[in-house]
N, C-alpha and C positions, 0 to 999 in steps of 0.2 A: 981834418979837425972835426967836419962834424959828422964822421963815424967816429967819431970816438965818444962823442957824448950822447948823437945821436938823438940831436934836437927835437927832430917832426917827431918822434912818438915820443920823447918826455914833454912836447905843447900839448900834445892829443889826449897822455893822461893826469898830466893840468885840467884841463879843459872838463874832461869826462868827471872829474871829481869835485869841481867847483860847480857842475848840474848837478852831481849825486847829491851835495851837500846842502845845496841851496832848493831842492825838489823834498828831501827829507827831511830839516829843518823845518819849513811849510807846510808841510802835510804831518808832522809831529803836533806842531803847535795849533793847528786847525783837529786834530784826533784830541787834544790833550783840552780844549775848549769844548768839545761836547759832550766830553766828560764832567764837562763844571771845574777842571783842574784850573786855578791860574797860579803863574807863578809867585812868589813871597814878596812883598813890597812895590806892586806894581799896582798901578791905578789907569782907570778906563780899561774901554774892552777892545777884543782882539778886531783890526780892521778885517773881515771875512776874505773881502772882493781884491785886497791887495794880497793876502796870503795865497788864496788861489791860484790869481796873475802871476805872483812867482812860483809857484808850485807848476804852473805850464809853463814858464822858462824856466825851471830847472831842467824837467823831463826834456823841454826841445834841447837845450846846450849839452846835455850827457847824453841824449840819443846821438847828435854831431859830435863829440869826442869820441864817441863809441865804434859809429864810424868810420869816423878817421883811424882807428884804431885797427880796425878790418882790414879796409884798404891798402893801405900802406904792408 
């Protein structure tokens, strides 16, 4: 049953995509803020130190899906 669906690498790239997405979103919205972009009907500014912090756990969590992805 589970060659058949073959779990560990559809967790591994789950995993590697939910870094990629969550590293690129962050570092999107931190590129798109220095440019003076902000997005339409939004108020206050972008917290810096929290977009960063998830922009280094994206990269750590897609670098370990990535991984796992090798490995296996």
């Amino acid at each position: 049953m589970v060659d058949i669906f073959d779990l560990d690498t559809l967790l591994a790239q789950l995993v590697l995509a939910l870094g990629a997405a969550l590293a690129l979103g962050n570092g999107y919205a931190l590129w798109m803020n220095r440019k003076g972009v902000k997005p339409k009907d939004e108020e206050g500014e972008l917290h810096r130190g929290r977009a960063w912090f998830l922009l280094v756990v994206g990269l750590v969590i897609a670098w370990w899906g990535l991984g796992s992805l090798l490995v296996s």
